[in-house]
N, CA, C and O of each residue as an XYZ file, in Angstrom:
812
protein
N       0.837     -1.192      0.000
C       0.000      0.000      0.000
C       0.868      1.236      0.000
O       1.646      1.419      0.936
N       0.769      2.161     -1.077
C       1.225      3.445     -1.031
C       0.960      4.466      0.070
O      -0.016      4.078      0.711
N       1.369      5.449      0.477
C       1.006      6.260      1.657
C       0.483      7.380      0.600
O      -0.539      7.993      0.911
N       1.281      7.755     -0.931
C       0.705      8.695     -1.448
C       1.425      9.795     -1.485
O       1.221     10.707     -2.287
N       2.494      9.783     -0.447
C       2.774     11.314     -0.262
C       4.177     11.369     -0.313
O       4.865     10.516      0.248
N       4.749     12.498     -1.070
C       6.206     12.412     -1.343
C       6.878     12.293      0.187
O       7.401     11.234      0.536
N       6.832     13.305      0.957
C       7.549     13.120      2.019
C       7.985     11.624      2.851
O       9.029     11.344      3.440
N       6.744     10.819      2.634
C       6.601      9.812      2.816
C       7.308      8.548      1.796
O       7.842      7.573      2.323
N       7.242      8.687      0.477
C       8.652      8.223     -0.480
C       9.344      8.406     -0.628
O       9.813      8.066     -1.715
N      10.069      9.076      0.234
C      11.532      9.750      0.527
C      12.112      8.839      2.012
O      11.649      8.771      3.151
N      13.453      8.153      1.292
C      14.217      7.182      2.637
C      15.043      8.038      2.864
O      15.832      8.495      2.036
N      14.961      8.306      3.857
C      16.669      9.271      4.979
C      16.101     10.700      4.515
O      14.922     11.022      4.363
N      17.516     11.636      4.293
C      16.917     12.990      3.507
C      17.026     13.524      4.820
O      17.354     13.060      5.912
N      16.504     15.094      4.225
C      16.376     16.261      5.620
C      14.664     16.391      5.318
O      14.024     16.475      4.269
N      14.329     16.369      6.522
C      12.703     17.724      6.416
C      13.186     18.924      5.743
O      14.295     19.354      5.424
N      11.797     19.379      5.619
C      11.797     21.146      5.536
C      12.570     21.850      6.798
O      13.386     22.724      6.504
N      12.391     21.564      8.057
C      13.156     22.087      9.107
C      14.265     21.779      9.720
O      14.650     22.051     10.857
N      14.952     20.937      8.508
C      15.952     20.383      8.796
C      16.155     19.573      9.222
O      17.280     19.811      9.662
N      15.827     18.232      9.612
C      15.659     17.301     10.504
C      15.686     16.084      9.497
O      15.215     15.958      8.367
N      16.477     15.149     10.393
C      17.412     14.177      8.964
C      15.524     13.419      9.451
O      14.982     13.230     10.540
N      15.099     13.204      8.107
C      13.538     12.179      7.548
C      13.840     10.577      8.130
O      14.781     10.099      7.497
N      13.397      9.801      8.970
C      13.844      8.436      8.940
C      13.928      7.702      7.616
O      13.333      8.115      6.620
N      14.518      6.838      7.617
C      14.617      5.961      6.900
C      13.467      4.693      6.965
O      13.111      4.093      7.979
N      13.050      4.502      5.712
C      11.977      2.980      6.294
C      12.077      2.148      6.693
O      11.178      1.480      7.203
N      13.801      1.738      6.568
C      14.227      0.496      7.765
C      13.503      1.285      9.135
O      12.531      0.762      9.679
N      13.925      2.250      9.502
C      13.675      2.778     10.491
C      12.146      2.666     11.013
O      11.663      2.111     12.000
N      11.690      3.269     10.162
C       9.892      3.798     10.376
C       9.047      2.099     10.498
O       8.043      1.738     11.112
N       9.945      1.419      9.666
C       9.448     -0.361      9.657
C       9.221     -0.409     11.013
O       8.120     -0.356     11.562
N      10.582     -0.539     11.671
C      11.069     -1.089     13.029
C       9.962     -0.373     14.298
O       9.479     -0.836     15.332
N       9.886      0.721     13.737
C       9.445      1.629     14.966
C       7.911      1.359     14.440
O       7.234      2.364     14.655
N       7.421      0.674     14.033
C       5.878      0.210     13.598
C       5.012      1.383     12.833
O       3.782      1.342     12.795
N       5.851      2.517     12.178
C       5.237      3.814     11.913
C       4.251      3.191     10.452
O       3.092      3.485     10.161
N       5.199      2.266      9.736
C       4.202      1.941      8.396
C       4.430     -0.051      8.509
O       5.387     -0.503      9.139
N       3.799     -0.632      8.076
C       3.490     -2.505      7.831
C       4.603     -2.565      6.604
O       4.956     -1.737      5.764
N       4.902     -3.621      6.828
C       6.068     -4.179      6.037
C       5.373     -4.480      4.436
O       6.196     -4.562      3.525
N       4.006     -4.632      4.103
C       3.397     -4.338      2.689
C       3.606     -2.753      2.561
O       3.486     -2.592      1.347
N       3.825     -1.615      3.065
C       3.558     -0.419      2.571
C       5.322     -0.400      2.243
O       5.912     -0.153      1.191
N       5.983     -0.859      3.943
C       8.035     -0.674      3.299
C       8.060     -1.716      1.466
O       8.413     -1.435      0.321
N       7.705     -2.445      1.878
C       7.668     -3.065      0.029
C       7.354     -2.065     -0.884
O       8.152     -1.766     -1.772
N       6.259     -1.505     -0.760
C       5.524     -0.686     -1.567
C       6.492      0.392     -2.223
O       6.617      0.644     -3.421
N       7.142      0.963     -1.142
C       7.829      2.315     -0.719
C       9.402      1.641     -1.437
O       9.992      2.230     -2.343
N       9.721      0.784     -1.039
C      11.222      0.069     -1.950
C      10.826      0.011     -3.110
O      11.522      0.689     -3.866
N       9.599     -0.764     -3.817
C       9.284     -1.064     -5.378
C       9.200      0.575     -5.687
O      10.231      0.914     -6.268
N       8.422      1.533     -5.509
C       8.599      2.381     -6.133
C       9.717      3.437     -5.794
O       9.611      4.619     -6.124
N      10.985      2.837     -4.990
C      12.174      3.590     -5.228
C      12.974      2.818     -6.367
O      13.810      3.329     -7.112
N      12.605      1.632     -6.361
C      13.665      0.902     -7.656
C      13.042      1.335     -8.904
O      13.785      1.545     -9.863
N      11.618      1.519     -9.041
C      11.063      2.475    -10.341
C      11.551      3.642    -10.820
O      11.645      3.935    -12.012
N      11.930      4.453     -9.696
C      12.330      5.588     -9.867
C      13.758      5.644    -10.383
O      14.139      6.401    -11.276
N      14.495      4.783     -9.741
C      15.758      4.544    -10.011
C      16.135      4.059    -11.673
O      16.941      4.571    -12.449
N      15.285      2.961    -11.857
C      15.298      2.360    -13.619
C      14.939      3.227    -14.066
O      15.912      3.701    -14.651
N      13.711      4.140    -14.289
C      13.511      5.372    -14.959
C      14.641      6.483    -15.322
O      14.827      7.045    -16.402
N      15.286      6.620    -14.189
C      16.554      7.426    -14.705
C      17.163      6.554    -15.420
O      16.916      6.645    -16.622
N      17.842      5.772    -15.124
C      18.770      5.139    -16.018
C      18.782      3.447    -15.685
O      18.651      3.115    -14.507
N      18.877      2.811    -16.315
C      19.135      1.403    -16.095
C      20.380      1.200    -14.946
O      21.290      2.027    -14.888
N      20.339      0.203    -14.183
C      21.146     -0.574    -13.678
C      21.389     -1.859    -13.380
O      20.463     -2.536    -13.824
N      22.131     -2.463    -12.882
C      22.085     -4.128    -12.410
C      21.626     -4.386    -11.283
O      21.485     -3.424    -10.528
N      21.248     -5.733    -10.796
C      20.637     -5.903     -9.509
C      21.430     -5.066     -8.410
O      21.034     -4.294     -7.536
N      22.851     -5.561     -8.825
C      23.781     -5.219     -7.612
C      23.807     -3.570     -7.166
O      23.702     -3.002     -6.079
N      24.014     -3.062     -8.667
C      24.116     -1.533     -8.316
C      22.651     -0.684     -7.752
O      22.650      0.478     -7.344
N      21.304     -1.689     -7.863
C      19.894     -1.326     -7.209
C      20.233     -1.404     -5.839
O      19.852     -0.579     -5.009
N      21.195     -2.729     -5.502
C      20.642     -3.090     -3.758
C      21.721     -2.344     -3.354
O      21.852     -2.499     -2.140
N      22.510     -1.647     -3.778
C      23.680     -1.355     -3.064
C      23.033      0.649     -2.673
O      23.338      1.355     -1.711
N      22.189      0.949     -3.769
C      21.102      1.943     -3.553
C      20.246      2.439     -2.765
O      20.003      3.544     -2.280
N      19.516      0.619     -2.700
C      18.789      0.899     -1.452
C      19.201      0.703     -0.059
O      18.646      1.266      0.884
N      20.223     -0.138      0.052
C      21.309     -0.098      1.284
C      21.163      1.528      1.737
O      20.640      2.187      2.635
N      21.933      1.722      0.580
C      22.404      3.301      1.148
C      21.825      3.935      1.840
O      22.063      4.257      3.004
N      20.598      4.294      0.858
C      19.113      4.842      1.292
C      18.172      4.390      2.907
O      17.260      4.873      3.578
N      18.775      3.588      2.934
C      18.055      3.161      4.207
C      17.029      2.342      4.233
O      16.324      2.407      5.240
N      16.586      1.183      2.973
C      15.741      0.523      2.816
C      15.803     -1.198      3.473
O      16.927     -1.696      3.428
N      15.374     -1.537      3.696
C      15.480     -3.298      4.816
C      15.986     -3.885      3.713
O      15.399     -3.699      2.647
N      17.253     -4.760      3.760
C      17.642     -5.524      3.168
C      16.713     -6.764      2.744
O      16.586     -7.174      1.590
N      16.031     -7.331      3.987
C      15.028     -8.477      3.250
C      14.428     -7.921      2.416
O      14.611     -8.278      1.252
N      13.292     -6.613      2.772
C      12.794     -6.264      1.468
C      12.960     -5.734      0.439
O      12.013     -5.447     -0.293
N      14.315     -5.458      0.117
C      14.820     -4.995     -1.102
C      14.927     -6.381     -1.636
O      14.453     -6.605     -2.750
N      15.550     -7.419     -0.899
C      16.102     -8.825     -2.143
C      14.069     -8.632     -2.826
O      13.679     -8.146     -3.887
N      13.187     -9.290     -1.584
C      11.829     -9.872     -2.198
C      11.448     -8.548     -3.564
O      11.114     -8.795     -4.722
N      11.613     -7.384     -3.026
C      11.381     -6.273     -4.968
C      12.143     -6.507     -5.356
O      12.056     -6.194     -6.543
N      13.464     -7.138     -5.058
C      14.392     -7.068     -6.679
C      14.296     -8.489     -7.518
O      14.557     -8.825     -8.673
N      13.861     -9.055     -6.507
C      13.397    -10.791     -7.045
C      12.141    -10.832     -7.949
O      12.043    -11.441     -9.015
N      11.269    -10.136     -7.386
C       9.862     -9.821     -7.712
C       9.551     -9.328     -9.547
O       8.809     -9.597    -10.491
N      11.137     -8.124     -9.028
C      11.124     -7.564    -10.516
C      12.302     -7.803    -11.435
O      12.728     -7.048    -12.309
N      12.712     -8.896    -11.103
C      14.067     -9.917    -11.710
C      12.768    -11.051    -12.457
O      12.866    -11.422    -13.626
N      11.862    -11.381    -11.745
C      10.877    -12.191    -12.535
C      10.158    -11.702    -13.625
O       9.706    -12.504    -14.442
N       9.988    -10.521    -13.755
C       8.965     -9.843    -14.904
C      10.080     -9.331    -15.708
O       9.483     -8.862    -16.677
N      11.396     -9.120    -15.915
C      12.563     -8.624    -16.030
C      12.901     -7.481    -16.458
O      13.572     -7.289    -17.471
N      12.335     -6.388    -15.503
C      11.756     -5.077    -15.003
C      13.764     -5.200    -14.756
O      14.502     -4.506    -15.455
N      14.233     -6.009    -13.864
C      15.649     -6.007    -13.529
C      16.409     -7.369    -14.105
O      16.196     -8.482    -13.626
N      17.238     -7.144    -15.096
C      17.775     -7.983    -16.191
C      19.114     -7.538    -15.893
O      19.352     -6.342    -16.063
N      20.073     -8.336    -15.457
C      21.707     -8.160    -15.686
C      21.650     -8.159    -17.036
O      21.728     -7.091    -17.643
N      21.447     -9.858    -17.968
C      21.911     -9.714    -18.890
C      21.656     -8.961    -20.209
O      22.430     -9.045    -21.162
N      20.449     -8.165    -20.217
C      19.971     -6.928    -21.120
C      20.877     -5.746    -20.708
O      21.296     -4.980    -21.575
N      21.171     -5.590    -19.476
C      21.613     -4.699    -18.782
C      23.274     -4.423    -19.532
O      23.628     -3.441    -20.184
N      24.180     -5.805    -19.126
C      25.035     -5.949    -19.320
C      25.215     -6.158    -21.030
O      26.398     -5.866    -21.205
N      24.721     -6.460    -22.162
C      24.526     -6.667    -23.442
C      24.316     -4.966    -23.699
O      24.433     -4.520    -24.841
N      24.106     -4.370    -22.930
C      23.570     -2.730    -23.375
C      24.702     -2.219    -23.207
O      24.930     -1.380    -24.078
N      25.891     -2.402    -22.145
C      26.929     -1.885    -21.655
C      27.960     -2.034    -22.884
O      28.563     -1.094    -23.401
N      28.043     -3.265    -23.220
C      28.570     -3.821    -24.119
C      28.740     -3.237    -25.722
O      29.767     -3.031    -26.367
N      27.580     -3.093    -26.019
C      27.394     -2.449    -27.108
C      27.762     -0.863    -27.286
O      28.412     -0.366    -28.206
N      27.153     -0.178    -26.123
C      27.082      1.129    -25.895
C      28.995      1.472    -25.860
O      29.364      2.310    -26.683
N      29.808      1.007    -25.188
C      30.830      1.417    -24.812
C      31.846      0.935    -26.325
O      32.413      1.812    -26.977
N      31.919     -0.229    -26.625
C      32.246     -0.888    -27.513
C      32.300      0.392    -29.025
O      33.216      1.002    -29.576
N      30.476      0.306    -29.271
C      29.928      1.479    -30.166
C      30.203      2.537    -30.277
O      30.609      2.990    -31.347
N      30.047      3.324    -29.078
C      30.111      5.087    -28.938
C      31.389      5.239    -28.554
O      31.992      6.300    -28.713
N      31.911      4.178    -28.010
C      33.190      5.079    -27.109
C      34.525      4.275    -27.492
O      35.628      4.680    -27.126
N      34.336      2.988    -28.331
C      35.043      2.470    -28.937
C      36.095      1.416    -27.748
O      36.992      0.714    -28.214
N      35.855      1.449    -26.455
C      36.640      0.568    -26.097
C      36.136     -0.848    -26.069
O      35.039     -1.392    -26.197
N      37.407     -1.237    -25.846
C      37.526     -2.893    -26.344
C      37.062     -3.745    -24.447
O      36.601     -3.301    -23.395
N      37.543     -5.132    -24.952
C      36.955     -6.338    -24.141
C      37.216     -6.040    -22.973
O      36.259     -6.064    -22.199
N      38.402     -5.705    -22.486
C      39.387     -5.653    -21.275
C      39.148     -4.270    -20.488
O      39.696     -4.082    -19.402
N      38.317     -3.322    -21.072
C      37.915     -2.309    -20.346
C      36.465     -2.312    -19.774
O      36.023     -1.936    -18.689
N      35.721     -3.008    -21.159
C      34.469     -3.797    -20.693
C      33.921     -4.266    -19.257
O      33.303     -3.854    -18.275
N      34.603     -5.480    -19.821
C      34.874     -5.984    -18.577
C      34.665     -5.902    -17.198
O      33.936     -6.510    -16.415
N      35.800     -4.650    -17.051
C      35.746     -4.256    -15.673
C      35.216     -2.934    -15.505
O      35.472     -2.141    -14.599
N      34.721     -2.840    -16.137
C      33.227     -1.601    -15.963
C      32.105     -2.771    -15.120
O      31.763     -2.934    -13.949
N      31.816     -3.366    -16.301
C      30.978     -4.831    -15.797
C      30.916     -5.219    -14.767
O      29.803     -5.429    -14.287
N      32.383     -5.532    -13.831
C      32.782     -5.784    -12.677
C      32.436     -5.018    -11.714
O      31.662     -5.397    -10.835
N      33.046     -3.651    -11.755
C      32.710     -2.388    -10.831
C      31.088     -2.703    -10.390
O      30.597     -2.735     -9.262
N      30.361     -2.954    -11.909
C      28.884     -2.583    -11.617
C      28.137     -3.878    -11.048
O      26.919     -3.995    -11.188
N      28.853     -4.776    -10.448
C      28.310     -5.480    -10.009
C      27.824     -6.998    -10.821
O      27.527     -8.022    -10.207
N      27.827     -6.852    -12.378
C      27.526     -8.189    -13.225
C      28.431     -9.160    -12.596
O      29.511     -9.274    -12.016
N      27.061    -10.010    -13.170
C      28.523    -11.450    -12.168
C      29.391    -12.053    -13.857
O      29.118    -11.834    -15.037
N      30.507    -12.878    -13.165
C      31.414    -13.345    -14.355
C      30.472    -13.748    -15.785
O      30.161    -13.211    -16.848
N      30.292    -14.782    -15.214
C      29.109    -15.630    -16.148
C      28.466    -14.950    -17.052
O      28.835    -15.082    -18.219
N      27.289    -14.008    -16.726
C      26.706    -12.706    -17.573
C      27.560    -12.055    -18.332
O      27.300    -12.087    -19.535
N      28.419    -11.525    -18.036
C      29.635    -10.387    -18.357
C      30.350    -11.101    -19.807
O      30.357    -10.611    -20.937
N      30.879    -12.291    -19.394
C      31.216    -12.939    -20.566
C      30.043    -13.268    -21.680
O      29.988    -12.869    -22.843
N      29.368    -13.893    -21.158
C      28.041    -13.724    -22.081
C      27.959    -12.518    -22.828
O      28.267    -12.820    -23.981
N      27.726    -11.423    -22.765
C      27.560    -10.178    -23.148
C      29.096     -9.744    -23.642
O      29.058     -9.136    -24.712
N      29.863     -9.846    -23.333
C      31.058     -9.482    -24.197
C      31.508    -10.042    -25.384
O      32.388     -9.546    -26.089
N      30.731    -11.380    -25.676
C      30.967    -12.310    -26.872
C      30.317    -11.483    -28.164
O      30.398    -11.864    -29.332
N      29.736    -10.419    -27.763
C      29.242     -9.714    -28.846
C      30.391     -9.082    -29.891
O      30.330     -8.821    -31.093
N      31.232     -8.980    -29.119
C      32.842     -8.174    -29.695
C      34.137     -9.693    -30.427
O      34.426    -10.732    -29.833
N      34.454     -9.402    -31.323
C      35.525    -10.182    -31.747
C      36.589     -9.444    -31.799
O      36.611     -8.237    -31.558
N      38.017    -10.487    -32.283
C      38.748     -9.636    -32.586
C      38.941     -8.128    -33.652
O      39.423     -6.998    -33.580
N      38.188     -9.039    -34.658
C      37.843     -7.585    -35.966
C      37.176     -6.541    -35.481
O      37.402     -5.474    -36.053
N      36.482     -6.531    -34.670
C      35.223     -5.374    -33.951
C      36.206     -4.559    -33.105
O      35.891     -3.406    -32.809
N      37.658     -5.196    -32.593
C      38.033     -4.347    -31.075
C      39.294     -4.156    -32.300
O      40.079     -3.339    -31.820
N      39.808     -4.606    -33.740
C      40.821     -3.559    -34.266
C      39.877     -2.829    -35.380
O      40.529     -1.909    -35.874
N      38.660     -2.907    -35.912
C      38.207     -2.131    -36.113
C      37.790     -0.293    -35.122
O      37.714      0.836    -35.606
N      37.666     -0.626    -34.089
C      37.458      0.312    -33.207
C      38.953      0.926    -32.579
O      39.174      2.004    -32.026
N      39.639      0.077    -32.818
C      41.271      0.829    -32.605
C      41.711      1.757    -33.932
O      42.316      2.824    -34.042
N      41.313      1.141    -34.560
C      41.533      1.889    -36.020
C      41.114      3.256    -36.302
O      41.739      4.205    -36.774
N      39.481      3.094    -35.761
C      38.851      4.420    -35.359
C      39.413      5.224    -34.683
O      39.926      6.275    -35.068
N      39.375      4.894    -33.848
C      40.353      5.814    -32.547
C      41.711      6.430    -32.536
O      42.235      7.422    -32.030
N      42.177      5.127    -33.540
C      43.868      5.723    -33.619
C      43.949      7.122    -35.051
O      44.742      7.992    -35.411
N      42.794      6.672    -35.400
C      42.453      7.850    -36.377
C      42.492      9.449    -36.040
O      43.188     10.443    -36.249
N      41.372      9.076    -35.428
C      40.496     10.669    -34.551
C      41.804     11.308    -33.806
O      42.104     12.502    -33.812
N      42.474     10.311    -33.202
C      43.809     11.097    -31.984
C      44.671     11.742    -32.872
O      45.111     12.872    -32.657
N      44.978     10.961    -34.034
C      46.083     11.563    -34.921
C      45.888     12.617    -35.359
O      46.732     13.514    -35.332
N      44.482     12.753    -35.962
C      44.224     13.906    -36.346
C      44.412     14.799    -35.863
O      44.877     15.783    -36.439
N      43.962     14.731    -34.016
C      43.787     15.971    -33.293
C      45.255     16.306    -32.954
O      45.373     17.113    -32.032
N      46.630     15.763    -33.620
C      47.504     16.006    -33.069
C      48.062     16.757    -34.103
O      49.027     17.462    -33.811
N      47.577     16.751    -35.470
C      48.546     17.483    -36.172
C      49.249     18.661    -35.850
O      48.648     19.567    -35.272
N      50.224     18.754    -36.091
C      51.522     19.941    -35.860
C      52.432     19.111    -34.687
O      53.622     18.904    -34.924
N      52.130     18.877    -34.051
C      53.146     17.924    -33.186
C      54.359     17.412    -33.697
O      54.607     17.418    -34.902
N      55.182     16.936    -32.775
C      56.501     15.735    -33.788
C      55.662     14.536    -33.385
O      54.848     14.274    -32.500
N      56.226     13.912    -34.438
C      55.897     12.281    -34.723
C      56.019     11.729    -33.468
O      54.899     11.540    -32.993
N      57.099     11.319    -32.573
C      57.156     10.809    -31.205
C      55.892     11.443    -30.554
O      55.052     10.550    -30.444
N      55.392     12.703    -30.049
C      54.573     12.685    -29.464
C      52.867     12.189    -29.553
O      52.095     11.807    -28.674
N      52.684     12.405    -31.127
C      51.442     11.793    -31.489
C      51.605     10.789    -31.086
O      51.255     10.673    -29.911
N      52.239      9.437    -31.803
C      52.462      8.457    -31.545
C      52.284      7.928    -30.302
O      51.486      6.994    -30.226
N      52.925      8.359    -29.135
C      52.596      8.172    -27.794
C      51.009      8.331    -27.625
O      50.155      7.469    -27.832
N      50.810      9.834    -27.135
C      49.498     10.316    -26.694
C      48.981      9.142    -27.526
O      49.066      8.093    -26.888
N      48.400      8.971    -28.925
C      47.480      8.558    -29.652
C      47.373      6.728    -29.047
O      46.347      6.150    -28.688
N      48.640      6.220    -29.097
C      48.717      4.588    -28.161
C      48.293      4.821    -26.988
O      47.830      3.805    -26.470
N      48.248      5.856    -26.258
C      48.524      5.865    -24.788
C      46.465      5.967    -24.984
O      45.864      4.978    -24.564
N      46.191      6.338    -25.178
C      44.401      6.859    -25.352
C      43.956      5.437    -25.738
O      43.210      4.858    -24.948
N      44.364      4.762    -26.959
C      43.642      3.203    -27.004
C      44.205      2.354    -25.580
O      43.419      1.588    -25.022
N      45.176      2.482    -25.203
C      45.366      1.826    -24.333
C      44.383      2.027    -23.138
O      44.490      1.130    -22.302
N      44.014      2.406    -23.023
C      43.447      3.180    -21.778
C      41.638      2.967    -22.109
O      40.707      2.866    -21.309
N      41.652      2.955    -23.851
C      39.926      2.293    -23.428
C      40.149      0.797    -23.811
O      39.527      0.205    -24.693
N      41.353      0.156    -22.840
C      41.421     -1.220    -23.234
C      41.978     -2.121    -24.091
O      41.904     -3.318    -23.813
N      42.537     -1.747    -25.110
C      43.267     -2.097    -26.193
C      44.653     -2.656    -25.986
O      45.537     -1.950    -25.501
N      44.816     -3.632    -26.264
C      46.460     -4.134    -26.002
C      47.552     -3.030    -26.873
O      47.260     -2.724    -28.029
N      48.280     -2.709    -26.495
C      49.518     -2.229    -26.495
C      50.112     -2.808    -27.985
O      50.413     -1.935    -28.798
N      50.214     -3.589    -28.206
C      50.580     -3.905    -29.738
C      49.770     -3.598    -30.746
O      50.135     -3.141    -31.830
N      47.901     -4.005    -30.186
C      47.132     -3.535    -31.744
C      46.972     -2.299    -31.274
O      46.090     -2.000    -32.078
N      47.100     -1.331    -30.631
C      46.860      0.030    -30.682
C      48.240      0.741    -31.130
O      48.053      1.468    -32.106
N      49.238      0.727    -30.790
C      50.295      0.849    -31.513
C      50.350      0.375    -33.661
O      50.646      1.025    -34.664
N      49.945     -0.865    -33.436
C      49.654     -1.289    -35.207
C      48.451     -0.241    -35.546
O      48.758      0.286    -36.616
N      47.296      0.241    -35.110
C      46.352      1.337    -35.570
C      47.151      2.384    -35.479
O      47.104      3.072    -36.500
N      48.055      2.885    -34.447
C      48.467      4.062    -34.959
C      49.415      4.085    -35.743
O      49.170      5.147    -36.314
N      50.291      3.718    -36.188
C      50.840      3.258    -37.372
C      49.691      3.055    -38.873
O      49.533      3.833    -39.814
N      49.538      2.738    -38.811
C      47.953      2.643    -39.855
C      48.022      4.134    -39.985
O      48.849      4.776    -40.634
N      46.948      4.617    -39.213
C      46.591      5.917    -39.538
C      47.508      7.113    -39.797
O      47.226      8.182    -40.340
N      48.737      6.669    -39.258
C      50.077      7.957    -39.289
C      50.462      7.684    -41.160
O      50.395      8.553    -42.029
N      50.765      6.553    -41.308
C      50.567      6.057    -42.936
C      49.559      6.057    -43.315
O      49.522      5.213    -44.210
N      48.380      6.629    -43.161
C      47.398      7.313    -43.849
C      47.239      8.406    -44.679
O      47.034      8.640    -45.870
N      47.468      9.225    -43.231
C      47.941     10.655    -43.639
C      49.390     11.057    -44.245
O      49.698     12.245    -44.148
N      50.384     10.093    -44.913
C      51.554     10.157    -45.334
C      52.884     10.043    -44.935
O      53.916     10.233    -45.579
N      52.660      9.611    -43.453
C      53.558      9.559    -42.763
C      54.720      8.511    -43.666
O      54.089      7.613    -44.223
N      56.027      8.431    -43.895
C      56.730      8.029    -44.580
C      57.994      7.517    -43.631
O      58.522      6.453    -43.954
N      58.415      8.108    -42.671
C      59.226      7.551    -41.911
C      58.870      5.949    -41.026
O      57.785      5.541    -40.610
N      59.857      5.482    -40.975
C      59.791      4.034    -40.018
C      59.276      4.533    -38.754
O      59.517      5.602    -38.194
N      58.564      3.619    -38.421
C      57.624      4.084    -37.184
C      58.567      3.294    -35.915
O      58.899      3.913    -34.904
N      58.914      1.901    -36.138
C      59.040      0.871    -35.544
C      59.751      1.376    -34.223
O      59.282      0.800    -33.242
N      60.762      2.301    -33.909
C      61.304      2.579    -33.004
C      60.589      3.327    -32.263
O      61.126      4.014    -31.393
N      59.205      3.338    -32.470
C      58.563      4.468    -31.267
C      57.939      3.263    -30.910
O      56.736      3.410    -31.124
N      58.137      2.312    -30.535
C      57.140      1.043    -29.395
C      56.811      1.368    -28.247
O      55.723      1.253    -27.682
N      58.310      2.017    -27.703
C      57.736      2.624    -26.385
C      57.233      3.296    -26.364
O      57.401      4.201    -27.181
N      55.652      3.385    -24.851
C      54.812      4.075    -24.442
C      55.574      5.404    -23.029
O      55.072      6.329    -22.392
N      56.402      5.038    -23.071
C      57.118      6.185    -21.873
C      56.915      7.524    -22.719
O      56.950      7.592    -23.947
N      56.695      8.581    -21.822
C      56.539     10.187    -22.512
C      57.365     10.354    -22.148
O      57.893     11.456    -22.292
């Protein structure tokens, strides 16, 4: 049962007069609302929460932790809405995948441990990263080693070279195929000198 009233869907927080708002673990305990209304009051904080933006189970309960919501009744709403799959790791994690991969061009190994941070478990994570092959993560180095070069023109050769490896590296990319993309793209734009002695990443 809803109470209806914002003040009342609000866990922790200040009043208007300043006064830190209980929390519904709290208000549970102290018999202020029935453990159907704290449900009530958790399901429509995890609504609110997916509405902004998607997340994983883990990064929901670690939310409502915060917030001050009863651990039993956060698992029974996140179970509740893990069944209708209102809360999906692996849509979740397949979205991460694509999105970062797509827009932002990093590869498996940065993936990954985004994935990790956010709580996906192994199992899922790999699942959802099989979307990427090798051609997809030097296609996307290729991209990248592109765009950096560009933005470096006027520079000396040693420094592009660096910066431009040092940037794929960093959204994940091994050190050899991001180095082979920037090479690529430096012989794009005409570069004519032997590259081979700039391997090292030291500035």
């Amino acid at each position: 049962m809803s109470t209806g009233r914002a003040e009342e869907r609000s866990a922790g927080g200040r009043r208007k007069d300043g006064r830190r708002r209980p929390s519904v673990s709290e208000r549970l305990e102290a018999g202020e609302i029935t453990r159907d209304e704290a449900t009530e009051l958790t399901r429509e904080a995890v609504l609110r929460t997916l509405t902004a933006a998607p997340k994983s189970r883990a990064e929901l309960a670690r939310s409502l932790a915060r917030k001050g919501y009863p651990e039993d009744v956060a698992e029974h709403v996140l179970d509740r809405l893990q069944d209708v799959r209102l809360v999906d790791d692996a849509a979740y994690a397949e979205m991460i995948v694509r999105t970062r991969h797509t827009e932002r061009g990093q590869a498996r190994r940065a993936i990954s441990a985004e994935l990790q941070r956010r709580g996906v478990d192994p199992e899922t994570a790999t699942a959802a990263l099989e979307q990427i092959d090798g051609d997809d993560e030097r296609a996307a180095a290729a991209e990248l080693a592109r765009k950096h070069v560009a933005r470096t023109r006027g520079l000396d050769r040693d420094r592009r070279v660096r910066r431009a490896v040092g940037a794929l590296s960093r959204k994940g990319h091994n050190p050899s195929v991001a180095f082979a993309a920037v090479k690529d793209a430096l012989a794009a734009e005409g570069e004519s000198e032997d590259l081979d002695d700039l391997i090292s990443l030291d500035d």
